[in-house]
C-alpha positions in Angstrom: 26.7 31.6 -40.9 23.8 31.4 -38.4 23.1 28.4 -36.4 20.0 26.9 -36.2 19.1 26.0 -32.3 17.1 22.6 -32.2 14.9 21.1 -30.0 16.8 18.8 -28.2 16.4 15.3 -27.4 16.6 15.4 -23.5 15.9 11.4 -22.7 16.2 8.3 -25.5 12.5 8.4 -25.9 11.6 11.6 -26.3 10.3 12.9 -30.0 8.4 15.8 -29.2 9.0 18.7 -25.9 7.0 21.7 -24.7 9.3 25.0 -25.0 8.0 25.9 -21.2 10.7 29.0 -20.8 13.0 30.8 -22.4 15.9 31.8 -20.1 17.6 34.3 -22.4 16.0 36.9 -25.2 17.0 37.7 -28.5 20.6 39.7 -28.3 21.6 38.2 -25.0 25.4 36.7 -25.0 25.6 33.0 -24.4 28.4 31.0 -23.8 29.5 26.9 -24.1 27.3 25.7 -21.0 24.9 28.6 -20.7 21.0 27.5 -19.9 19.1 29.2 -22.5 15.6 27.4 -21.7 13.4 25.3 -19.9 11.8 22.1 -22.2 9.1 19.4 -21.0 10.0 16.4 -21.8 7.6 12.9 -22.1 9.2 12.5 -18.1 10.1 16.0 -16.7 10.8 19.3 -17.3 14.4 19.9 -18.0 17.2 23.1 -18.6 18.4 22.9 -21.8 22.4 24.0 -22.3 23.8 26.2 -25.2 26.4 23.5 -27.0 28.1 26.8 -28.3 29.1 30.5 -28.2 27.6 33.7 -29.7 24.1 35.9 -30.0 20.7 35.0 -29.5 19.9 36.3 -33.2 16.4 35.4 -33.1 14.1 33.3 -31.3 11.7 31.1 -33.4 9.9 29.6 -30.9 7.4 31.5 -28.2 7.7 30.0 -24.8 4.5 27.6 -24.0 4.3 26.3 -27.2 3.5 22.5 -27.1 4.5 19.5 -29.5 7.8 21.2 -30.8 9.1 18.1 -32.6 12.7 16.9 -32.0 15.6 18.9 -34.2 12.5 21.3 -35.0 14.4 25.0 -35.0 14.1 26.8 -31.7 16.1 29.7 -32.3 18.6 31.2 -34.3 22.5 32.0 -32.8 24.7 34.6 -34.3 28.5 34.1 -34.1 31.3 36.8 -34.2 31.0 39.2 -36.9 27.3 38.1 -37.7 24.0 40.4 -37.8 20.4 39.9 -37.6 20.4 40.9 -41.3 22.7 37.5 -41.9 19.6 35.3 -40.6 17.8 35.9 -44.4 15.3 32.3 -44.2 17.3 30.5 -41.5 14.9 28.2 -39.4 11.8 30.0 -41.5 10.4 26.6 -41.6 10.3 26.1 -38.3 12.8 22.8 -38.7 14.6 20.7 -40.9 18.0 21.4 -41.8 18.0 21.7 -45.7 17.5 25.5 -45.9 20.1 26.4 -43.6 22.5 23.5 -45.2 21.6 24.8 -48.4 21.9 28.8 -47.5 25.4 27.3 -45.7 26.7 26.2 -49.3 26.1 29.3 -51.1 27.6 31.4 -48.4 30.9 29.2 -48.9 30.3 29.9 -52.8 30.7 33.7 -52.2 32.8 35.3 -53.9 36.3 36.6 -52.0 35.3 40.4 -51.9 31.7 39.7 -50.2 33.7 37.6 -47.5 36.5 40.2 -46.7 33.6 42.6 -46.2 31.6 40.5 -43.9 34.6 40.1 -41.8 34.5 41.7 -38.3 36.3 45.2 -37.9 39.0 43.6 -34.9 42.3 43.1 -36.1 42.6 40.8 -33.7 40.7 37.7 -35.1 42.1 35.3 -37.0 39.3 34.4 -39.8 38.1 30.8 -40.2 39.8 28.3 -42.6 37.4 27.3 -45.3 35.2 24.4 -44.3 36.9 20.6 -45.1 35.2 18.2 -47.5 35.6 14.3 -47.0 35.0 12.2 -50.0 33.7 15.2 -51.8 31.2 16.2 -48.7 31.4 19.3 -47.3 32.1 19.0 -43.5 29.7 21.6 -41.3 31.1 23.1 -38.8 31.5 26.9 -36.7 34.4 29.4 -37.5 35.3 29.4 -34.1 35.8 25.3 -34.5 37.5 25.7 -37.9 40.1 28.6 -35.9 40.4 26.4 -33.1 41.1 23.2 -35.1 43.6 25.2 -37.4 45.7 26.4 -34.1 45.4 22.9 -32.6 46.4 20.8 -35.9 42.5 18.6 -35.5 41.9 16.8 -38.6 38.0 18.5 -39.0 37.0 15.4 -40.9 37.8 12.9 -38.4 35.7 14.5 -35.9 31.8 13.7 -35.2 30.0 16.8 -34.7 27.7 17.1 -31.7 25.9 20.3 -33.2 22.8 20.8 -35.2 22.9 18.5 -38.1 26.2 16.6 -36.8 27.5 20.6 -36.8 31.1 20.6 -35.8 30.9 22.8 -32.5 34.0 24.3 -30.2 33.2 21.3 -27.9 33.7 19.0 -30.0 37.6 20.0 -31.1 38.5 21.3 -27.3 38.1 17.7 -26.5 40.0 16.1 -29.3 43.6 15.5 -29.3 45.4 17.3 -32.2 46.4 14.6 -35.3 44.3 11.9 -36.2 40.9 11.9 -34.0 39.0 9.4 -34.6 35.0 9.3 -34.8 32.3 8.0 -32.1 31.6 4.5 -33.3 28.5 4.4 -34.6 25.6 3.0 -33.2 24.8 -0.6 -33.5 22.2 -1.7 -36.2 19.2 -2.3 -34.9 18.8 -6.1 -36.2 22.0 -8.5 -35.9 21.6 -9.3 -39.0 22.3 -5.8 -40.4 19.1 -5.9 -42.4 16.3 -3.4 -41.6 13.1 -5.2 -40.0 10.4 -5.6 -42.2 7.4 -2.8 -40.9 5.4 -4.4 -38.4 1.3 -5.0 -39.2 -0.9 -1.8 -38.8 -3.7 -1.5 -36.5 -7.2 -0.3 -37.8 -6.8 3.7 -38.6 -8.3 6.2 -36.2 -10.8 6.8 -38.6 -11.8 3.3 -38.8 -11.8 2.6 -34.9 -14.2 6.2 -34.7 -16.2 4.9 -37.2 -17.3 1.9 -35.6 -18.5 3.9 -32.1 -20.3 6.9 -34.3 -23.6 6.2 -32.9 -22.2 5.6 -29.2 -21.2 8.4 -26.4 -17.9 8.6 -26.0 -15.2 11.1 -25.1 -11.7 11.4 -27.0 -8.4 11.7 -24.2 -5.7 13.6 -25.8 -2.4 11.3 -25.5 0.2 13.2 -23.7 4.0 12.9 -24.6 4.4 10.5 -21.6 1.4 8.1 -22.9 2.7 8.0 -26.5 6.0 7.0 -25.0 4.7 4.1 -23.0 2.1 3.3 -26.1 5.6 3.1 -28.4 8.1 1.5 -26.1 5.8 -1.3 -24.5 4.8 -2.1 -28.4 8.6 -2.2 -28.8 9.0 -4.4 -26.0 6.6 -7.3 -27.1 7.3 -7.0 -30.7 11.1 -7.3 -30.9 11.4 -9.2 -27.1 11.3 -12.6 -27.2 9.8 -13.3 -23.6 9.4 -16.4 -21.8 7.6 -16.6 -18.2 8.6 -18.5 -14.9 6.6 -18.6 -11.9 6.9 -19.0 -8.3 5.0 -19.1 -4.9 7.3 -17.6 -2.1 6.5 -18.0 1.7 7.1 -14.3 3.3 6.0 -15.3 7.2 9.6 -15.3 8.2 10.2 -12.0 6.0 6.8 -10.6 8.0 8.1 -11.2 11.4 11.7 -10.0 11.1 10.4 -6.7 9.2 8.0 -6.7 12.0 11.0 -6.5 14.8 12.6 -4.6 12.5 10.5 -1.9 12.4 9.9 -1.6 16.0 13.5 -1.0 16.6 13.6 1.4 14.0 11.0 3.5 15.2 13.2 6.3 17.0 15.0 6.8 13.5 11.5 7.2 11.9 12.2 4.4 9.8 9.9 1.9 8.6 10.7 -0.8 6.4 7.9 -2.3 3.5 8.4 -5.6 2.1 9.2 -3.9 -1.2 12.4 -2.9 0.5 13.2 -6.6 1.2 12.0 -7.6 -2.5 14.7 -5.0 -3.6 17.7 -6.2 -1.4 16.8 -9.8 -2.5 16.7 -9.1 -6.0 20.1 -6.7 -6.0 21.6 -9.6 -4.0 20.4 -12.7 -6.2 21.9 -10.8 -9.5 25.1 -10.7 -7.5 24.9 -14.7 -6.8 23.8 -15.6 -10.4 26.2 -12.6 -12.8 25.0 -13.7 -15.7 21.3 -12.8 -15.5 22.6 -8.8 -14.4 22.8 -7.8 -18.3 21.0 -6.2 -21.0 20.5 -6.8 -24.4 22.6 -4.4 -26.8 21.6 -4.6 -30.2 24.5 -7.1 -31.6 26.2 -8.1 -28.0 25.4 -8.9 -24.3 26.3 -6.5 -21.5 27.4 -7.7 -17.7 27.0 -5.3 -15.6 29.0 -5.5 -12.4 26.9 -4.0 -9.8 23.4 -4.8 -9.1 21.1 -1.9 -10.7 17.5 -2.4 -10.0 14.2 -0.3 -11.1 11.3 0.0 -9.4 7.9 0.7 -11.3 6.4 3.7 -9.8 3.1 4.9 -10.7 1.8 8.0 -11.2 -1.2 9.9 -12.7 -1.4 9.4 -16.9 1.5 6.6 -16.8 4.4 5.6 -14.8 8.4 5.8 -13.8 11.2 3.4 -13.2 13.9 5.5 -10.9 16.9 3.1 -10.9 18.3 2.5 -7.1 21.9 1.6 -8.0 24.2 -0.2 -6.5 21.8 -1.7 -4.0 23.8 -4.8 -3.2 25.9 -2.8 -1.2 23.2 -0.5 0.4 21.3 -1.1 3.7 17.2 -1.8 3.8 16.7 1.4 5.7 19.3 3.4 2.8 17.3 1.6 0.1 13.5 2.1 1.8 14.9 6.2 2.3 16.3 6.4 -0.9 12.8 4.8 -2.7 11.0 6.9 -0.8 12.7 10.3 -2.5 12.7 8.3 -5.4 8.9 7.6 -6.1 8.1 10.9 -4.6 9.7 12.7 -7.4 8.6 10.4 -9.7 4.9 11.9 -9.5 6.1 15.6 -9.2 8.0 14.5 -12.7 11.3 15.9 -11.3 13.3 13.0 -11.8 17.0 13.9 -14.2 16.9 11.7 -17.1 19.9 9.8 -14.7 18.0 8.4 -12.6 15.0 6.8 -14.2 17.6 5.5 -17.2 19.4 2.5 -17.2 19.5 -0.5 -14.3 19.6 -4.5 -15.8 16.4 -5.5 -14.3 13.3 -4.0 -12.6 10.7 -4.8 -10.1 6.6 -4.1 -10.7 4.7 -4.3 -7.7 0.9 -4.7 -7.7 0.3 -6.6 -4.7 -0.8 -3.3 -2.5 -4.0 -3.3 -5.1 -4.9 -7.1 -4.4 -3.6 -8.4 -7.3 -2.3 -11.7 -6.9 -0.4 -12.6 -10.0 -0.1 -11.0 -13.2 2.8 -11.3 -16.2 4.9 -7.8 -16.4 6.2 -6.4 -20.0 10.2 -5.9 -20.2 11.3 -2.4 -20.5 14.4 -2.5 -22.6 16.9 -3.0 -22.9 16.7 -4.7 -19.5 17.2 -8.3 -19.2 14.2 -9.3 -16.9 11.5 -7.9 -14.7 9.8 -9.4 -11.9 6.1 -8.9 -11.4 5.0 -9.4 -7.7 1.9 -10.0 -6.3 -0.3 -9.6 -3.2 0.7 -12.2 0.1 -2.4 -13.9 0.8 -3.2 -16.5 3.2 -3.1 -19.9 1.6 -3.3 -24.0 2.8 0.3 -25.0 2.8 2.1 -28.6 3.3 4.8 -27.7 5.5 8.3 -29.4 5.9 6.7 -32.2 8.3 4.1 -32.9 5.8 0.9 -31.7 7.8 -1.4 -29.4 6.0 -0.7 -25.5 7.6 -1.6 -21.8 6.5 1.3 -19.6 5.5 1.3 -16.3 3.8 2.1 -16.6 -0.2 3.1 -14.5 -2.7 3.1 -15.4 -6.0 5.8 -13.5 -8.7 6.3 -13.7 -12.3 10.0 -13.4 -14.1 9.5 -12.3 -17.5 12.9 -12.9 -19.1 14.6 -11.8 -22.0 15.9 -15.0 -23.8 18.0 -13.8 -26.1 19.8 -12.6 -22.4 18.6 -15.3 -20.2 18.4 -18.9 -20.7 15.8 -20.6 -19.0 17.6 -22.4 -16.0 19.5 -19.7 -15.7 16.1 -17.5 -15.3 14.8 -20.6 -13.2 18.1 -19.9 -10.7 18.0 -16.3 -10.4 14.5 -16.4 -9.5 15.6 -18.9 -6.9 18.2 -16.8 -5.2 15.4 -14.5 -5.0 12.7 -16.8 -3.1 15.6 -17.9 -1.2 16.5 -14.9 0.0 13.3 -13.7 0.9 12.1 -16.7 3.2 15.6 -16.7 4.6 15.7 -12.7 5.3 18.6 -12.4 7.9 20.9 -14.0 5.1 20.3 -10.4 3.5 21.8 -8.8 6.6 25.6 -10.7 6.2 
């Protein structure tokens, strides 16, 4: 029957896209791979693939339209033998998969003579087994998955489907191995207790909050998707995180006069190095010296990463990125200050890939260019820590002799994850990380 095209969900947090451009029109031919339109997402606009072959029956739709909800119906595609006339209420609703499931079942229900007729006129294709049930449930998927299952000997109800609806697709059985395949494991419950979290307290309603500045000038901002994102996830973060906080003042004059040579010698390359360079090295390198704080919280179990994966907070108008620079324990300051660079610049033209702002262990938020000198960051899961760094300022200072001097002092934050991190484990990562930056040349070996 026809298949309902859904809005896709282009990055983990994204529940609602703008349909900017459609790249095909209703009868155009697409095939497994095909680009068939352009979506905004709550980070950057993205090209949205075709998971299957056939027609562009009818598009649902019109480009421009904003707030198109996740899984809402897009567009309708016609497989071999199938007419415009098949598409009857398909994706009429504009979403939601009952109809079409519904309209699905009936067309299996039909009687034999109705099928032969709807069959195409090519002698040449075989038609599509009936669809499989498991455990009395009928399994969805396309007649060209049922053929192709059929001639590879795939068990249909072993598969996961990566269609609409868990929709079986060609995909899906090209890359299973004929006998027994066996399903994606499923995704880990949320709480390791396997119980479902209890809803956490409302806020006062809109209506209510209005209600209290009626008599005062104001001005309602509509929340974009990337707001509502950062509105949900940060409420995430401090609801289900348990965070604890360690602190430390860290000397940079040593760091300041080496960048400071640096630099100068870098100047015929048009390179020049920022401390936030430095605070990346030394973080990437610290996570290498203490392995056990590079991990991530996964639901019911722990994940060590290997290589040092670090994001950077980038800001940019109505919210804010976190492009992940990986492997920088084994890239150079002037690679990691060029590769930030790109990096942030992208960030705030939003044409950052869903790659390269997901993912990393731990991240680095950076306020000190505004004056701040200390503040406490959130964790963005399901990294393990974040460090929050503040402005170097000039500040009395007993030195190693004991007389009273002036050094430059920057004060940072660790927020830590403790169901990741202990606390002297916290306590020696953020070690590594001083010790690194007042002993900068040690990042150079």
């Amino acid at each position: 029957m026809p298949t309902e095209i859904l809005m896709p969900a282009l990055s983990p947090t994204m529940e609602e896209g703008t349909l900017a451009k459609w790249l095909v029109k209703e009868g155009d031919t697409v095939n497994s791979g095909d680009l068939l339109a352009e979506i905004e997402t709550d980070k950057a606009t993205m090209e949205f693939e075709a998971v299957d072959e056939g027609t562009i029956g009818k598009i649902l739709i019109e480009e421009g339209t904003e707030g198109v909800k996740v899984n809402t119906a897009i567009a309708v595609l016609l497989e071999e033998g199938e007419s415009a006339d098949d598409i009857g209420d398909v994706g009429a609703s504009g979403g939601g998969g009952d109809k079409a499931e519904a309209k699905d079942d009936k067309q299996e229900a039909a009687p034999k003579k109705e099928a032969e007729a709807s069959k195409p006129e090519s002698g040449d294709v075989t038609p599509a087994p009936a669809a499989p049930k498991k455990d009395g449930e009928r399994i969805f998927a396309s007649p060209l998955a049922r053929r192709i299952a059929k001639q590879k000997g795939i068990d249909l109800t072993e598969l996961k489907g990566s269609g609409p609806h868990g929709r079986i697709v060609k995909a899906d059985v090209e890359s299973a191995k004929a006998g027994a395949a066996k399903p994606a494991e499923e995704k880990a419950a949320p709480a390791a207790s396997g119980g479902q979290a209890a809803p956490a307290p409302a806020g006062p309603s809109t209506d209510a909050v209005v209600a209290m500045y009626k008599n005062r000038e104001f001005e309602e901002v509509k929340l974009d998707g990337m707001r509502k994102t950062i509105a949900a996830r940060l409420t995430e973060a401090k609801q289900t995180i348990p965070h604890f906080y360690l602190r430390r003042d860290i000397q940079l004059d040593a760091l300041l006069k080496f960048r400071g040579q640096l630099n100068k010698q870098l100047e015929g390359r048009g390179v020049k190095l920022s401390v936030n360079d430095f605070i990346i090295k030394a973080c990437a390198l610290a996570l290498q010296a203490v392995p056990d704080c590079n991990a991530v919280w996964a639901g019911d179990r722990v994940l060590k990463l290997k290589p040092s994966d670090v994001a950077v907070a980038v800001a940019i108008e109505g919210g804010l990125f976190t492009p992940v620079l990986k492997d920088a324990e084994m890239k150079s300051l002037s690679a990691l200050s060029a590769e930030m660079k790109d990096l942030a610049t992208r960030a705030r033209e939003r044409k950052l890939s869903p790659e390269e702002y997901q993912g990393g262990t731990f991240a680095i938020s950076n306020l000190g260019m505004f004056g701040i000198d200390n503040f406490d960051a959130v964790i963005n899961p399901p990294h393990g820590a974040i460090l929050a760094v503040g402005a170097g300022v000039k500040k009395p200072v007993v030195g190693a002799d004991g007389e009273l001097t002036v050094a430059t002092v920057m004060s940072v934050t660790l927020s830590v994850d403790h169901r990741v991190i202990d606390g002297a484990l916290g306590a020696e990562l953020l070690d590594k990380i001083r010790e690194n930056l007042e002993n900068p040349m040690v990042m150079l070996a």
